[in-house]
C-alpha positions in Angstrom: 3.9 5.3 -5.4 1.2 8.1 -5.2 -0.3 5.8 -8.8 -0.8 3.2 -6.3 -1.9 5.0 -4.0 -4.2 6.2 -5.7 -5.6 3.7 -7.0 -6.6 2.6 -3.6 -8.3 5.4 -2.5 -10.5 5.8 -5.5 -11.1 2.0 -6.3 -11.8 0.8 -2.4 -11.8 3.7 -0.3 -8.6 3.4 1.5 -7.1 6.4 2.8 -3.6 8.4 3.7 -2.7 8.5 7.4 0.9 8.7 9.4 2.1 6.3 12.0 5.4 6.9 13.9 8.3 4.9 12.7 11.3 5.4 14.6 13.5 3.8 12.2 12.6 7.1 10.2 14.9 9.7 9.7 11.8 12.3 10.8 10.4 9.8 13.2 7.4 8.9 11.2 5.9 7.3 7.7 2.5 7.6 5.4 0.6 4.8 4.6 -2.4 3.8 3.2 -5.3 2.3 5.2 -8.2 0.2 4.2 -10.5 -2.0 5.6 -10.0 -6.0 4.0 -13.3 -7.8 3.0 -13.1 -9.6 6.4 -13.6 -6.0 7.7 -9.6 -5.6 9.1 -8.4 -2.6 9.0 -4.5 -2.9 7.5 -1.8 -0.6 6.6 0.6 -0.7 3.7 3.5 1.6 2.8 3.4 2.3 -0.8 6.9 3.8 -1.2 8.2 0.6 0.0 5.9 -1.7 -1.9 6.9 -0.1 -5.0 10.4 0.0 -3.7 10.6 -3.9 -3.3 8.9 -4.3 -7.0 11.3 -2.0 -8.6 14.2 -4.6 -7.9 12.5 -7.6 -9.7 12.2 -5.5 -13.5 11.2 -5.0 -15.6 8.0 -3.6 -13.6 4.7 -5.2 -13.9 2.2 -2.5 -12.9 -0.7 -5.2 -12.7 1.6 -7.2 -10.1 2.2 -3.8 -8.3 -1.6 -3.6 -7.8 -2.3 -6.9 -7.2 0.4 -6.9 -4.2 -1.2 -3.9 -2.7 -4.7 -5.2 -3.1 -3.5 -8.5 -1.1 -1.8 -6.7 1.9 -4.8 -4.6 2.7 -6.8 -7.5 2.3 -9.0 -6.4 -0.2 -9.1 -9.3 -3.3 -10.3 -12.7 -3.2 -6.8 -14.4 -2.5 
């Protein structure tokens, strides 16, 4: 998670922040935040992305980036 993170932060700038999360046993969650190339600002949680791409091993690190990328709207897809 925090190899993902970052990743992020030094490759496009993205950066750490909290948002409340009720569902959360302490009532709120990190994420990462970065603005897309159409200049949205997005979140993603990196302890659940890796989460969801531990279940499909064996782990494809390059997959795990590229996933991240997408959701903050930051590669060419």
């Amino acid at each position: 998670m925090t190899c993902v993170a970052d990743y992020l932060v030094r490759t496009y700038q993205a950066r750490w922040n909290v948002v409340t999360d009720d569902t959360s046993p302490r009532g709120y969650r990190y994420v990462i935040e970065a603005a897309g190339r159409d200049g949205r600002n997005r979140r993603l949680d990196p302890a659940r992305l890796v989460g969801e791409e531990l279940h499909g091993r064996p782990l494809e690190v390059t997959c795990l980036l590229a996933r991240a990328e997408a959701a903050l709207g930051l590669s060419d897809d």
